[in-house]
C-alpha positions in Angstrom: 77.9 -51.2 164.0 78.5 -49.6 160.8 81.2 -49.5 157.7 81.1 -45.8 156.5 83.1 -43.9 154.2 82.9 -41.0 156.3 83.7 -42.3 159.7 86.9 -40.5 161.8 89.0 -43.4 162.0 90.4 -44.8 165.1 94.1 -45.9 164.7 96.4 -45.1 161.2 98.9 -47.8 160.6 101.6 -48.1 158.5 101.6 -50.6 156.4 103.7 -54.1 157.8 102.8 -52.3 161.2 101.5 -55.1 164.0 98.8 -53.9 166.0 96.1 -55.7 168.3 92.7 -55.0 167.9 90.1 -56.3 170.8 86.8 -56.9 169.9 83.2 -57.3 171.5 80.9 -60.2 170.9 78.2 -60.2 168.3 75.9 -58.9 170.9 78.0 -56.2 172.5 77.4 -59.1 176.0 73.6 -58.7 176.1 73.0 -62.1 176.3 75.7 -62.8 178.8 73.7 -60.0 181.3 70.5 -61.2 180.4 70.8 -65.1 179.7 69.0 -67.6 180.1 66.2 -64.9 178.4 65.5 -65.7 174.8 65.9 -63.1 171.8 63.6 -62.4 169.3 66.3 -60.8 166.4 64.0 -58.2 165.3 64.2 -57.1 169.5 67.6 -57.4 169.6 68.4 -55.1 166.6 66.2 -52.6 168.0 67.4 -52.5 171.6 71.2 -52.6 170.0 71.1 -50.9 166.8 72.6 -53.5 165.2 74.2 -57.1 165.3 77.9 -57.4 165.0 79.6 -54.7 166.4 83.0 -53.6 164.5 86.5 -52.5 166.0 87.4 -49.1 163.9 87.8 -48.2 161.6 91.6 -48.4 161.4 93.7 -45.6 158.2 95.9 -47.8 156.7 98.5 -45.5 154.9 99.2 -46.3 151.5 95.9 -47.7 150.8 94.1 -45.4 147.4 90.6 -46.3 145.7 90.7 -49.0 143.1 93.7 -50.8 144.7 93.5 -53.8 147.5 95.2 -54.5 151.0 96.1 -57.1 152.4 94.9 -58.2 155.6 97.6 -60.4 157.3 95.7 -62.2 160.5 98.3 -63.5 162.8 96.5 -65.0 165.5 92.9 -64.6 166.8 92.2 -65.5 170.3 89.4 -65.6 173.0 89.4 -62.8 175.6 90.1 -63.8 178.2 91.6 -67.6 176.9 89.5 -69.4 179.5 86.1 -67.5 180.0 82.4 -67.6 179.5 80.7 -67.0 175.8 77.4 -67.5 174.7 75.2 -69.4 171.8 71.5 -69.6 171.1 68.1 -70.0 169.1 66.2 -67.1 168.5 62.8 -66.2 167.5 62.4 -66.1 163.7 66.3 -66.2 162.7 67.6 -69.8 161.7 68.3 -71.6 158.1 65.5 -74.7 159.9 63.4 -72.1 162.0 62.2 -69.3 158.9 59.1 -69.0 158.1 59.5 -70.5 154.9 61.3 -73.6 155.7 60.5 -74.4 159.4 60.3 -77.5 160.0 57.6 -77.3 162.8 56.6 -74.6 164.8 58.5 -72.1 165.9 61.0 -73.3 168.5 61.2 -71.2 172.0 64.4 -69.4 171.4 66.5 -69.7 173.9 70.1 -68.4 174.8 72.8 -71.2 176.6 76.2 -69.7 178.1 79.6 -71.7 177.4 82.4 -72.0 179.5 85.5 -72.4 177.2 89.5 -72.6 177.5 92.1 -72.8 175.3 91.1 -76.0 173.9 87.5 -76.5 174.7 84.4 -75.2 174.9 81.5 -77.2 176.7 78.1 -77.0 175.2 75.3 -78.1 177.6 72.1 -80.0 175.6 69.6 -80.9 178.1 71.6 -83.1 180.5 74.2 -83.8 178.0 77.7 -81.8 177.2 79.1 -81.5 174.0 82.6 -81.0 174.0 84.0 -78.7 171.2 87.5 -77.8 169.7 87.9 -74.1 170.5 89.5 -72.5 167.0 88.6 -68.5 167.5 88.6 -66.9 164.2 86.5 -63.5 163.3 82.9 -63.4 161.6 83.0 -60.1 160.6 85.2 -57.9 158.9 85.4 -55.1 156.2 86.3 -52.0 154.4 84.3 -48.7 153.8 82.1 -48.8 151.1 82.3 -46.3 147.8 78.9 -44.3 149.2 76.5 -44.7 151.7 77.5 -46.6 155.1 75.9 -50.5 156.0 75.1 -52.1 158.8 78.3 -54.3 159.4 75.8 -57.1 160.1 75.6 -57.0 156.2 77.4 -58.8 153.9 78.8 -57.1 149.9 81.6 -58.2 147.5 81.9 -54.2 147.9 83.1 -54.4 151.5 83.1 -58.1 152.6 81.2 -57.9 156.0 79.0 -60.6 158.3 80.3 -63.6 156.1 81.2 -66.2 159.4 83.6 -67.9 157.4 86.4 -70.6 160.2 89.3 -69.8 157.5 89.4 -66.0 158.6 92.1 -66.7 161.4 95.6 -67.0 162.1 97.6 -67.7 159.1 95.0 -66.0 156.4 95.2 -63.1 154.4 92.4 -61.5 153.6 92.2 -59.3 150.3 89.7 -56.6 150.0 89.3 -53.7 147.5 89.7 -50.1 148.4 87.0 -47.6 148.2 88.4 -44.3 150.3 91.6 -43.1 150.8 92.9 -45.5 153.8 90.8 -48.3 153.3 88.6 -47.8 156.8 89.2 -51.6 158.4 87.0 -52.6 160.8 86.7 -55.8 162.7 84.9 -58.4 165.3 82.0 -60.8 165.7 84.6 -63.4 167.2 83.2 -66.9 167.0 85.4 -69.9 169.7 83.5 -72.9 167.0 80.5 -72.4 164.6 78.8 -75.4 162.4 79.2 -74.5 158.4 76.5 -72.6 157.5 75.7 -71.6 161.5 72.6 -72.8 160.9 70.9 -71.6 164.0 72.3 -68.0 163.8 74.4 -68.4 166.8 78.4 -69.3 166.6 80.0 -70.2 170.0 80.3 -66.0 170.8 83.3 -64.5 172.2 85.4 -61.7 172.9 88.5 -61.7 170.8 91.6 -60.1 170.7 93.2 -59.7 167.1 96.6 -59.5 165.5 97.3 -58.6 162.3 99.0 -56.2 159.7 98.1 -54.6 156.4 99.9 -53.9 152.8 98.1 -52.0 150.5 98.7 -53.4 147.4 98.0 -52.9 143.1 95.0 -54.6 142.6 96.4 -56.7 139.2 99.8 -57.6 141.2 97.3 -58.6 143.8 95.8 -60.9 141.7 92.6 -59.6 142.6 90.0 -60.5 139.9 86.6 -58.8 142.0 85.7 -60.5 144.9 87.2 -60.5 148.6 89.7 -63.3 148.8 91.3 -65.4 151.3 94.4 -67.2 151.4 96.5 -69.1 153.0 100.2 -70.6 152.6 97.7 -73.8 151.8 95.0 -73.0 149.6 93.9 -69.7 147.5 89.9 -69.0 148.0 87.6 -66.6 146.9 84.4 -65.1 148.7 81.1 -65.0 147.9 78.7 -63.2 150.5 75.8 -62.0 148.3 73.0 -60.6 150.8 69.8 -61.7 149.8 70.9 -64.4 146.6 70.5 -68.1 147.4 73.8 -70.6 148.1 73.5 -71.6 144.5 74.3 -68.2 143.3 77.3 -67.8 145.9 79.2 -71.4 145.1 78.8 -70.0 141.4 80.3 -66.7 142.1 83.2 -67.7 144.0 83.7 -70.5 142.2 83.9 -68.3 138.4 86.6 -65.9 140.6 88.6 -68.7 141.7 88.3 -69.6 138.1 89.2 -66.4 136.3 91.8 -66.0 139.1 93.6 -69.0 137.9 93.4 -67.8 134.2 95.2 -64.5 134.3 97.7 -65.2 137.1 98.8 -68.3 137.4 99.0 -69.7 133.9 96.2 -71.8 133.4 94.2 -71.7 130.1 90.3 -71.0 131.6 89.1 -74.3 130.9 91.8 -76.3 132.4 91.5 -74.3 135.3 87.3 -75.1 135.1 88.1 -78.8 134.6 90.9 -78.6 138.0 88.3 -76.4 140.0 85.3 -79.6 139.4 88.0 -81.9 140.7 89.9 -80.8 143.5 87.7 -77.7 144.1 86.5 -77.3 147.9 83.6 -75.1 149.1 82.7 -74.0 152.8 79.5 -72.4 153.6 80.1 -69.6 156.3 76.0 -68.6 156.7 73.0 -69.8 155.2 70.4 -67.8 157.0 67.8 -66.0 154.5 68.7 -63.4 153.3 73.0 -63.9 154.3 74.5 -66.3 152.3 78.4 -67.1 152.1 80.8 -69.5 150.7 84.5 -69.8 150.2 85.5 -71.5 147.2 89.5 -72.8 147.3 92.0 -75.0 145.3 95.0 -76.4 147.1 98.4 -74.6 146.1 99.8 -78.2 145.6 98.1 -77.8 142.1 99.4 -75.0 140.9 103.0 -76.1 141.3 
């Protein structure tokens, strides 16, 4: 539940080494003993500890404080491929349901199991069934922070975290700074499909099973300019997760990385790459429930050629 500096890791791995990591659902499979009960958050972080449990932490050798690694994701998948997984509301969690900006009164929360295969997952809505494309990809992941631990359902540029971003998958590479010798990567939160923004809280939750390989890495050959990236053979993107600053402030963030990003290592004078970032510029919102906020900001490798 936690990314600390301190903590004994689990695995060491060398770096370009392949390993598997499993991983437990967002609610260590609460709801899926307890459904159809309804959560209240607050009860849920008290009877768990925590929200988002973590696989680690995992040495990986090579990796100093004040460089990067490299987080190559080669495939996430469901756990078992055809199973049972879980989504929800809950009481007093949700970008529609807060206090603030409900738009009635509170809604009973509730909590819905999924079946799911490798393609599909079927959401029931009251008589109805939803079918939904089944793409696995991890909510949470991160690095030890410089001092004190945090929850890992917490989000930092320091340590990435809870940011439920779809791009973090098979085929990315995620880029995160170093604060302790190792790096300390742990992983989880698996997510089978998930709304931008995940509005209510609640992805489609999972077990997950994880490949992937690390390379530490210089943090100017990395390109790496100060906050997480992600990239793929596609796009580059940068990551905003700013715990308790509005969307506004994220899009902004990751946006002026991308930016800055384009300046120093790929040849573009910084307000050519400002112009080419307000035209082809794409943003995705991974959470946008008071106080987590996320966004990827990304520019197609097409226009860098």
């Amino acid at each position: 539940m936690f990314f600390d500096p301190r903590a004994e890791p689990a695995a060491e791995i060398a770096p370009g080494e392949h390993i598997v990591v499993e991983t437990a659902d967002s609610l260590c499979g609460l709801v899926k003993r307890e459904a159809p009960a309804g959560f209240a958050i607050g009860d849920v972080l008290e009877r768990l500890g925590g929200a988002c449990p973590v696989t680690g932490p995992v040495y990986v050798a090579g990796a100093e404080p004040g460089g990067v690694i490299e987080v190559h994701i080669e495939r996430v998948s469901a756990s078992p491929p055809a199973g049972r997984g879980w989504t929800g509301v809950f009481a007093g969690f949700g970008a529609l349901t807060h206090e603030a900006y409900s738009l009635q009164e509170p809604l009973e929360p509730v909590s819905t199991l999924v079946d799911y295969d490798t393609g599909t997952a079927r959401l029931g809505l009251g008589g109805r069934v939803a079918e939904l494309p089944v793409r696995p990809f991890l909510g949470t992941v991160g690095v030890a922070p410089r001092r004190e631990r945090r929850m890992s359902f917490s989000q930092s540029p320091e340590y990435l975290g809870d940011v439920d971003l779809p791009g973090v998958t098979g085929g990315a590479v995620l880029v995160l700074p170093v604060h302790v010798p190792g790096a300390l990567l742990a992983l989880g939160d698996a997510h089978a499909a998930q709304g931008d923004g995940e509005i209510t809280g609640a992805a489609i939750e999972i077990e997950a099973e994880a490949e992937l390989w690390c390379v530490p890495r210089d943090s100017e050959d990395a390109g790496f300019t100060g906050l997480p990236q992600l990239n793929t053979a596609s796009f580059l993107g940068s990551v905003a997760g700013l715990q308790g600053n509005d969307l506004t402030d994220c899009a902004r963030a990751a946006y002026r990385d991308l930016a800055l990003r384009l300046t120093r290592h790929h040849g573009l004078p910084l307000r050519e790459a400002y112009m080419l970032l307000g035209q082809a510029g794409r943003l995705r919102v991974g959470n946008m429930i008071d106080p987590f906020y996320s966004v990827l900001a990304s520019i197609d490798r097409r226009f860098l050629a």
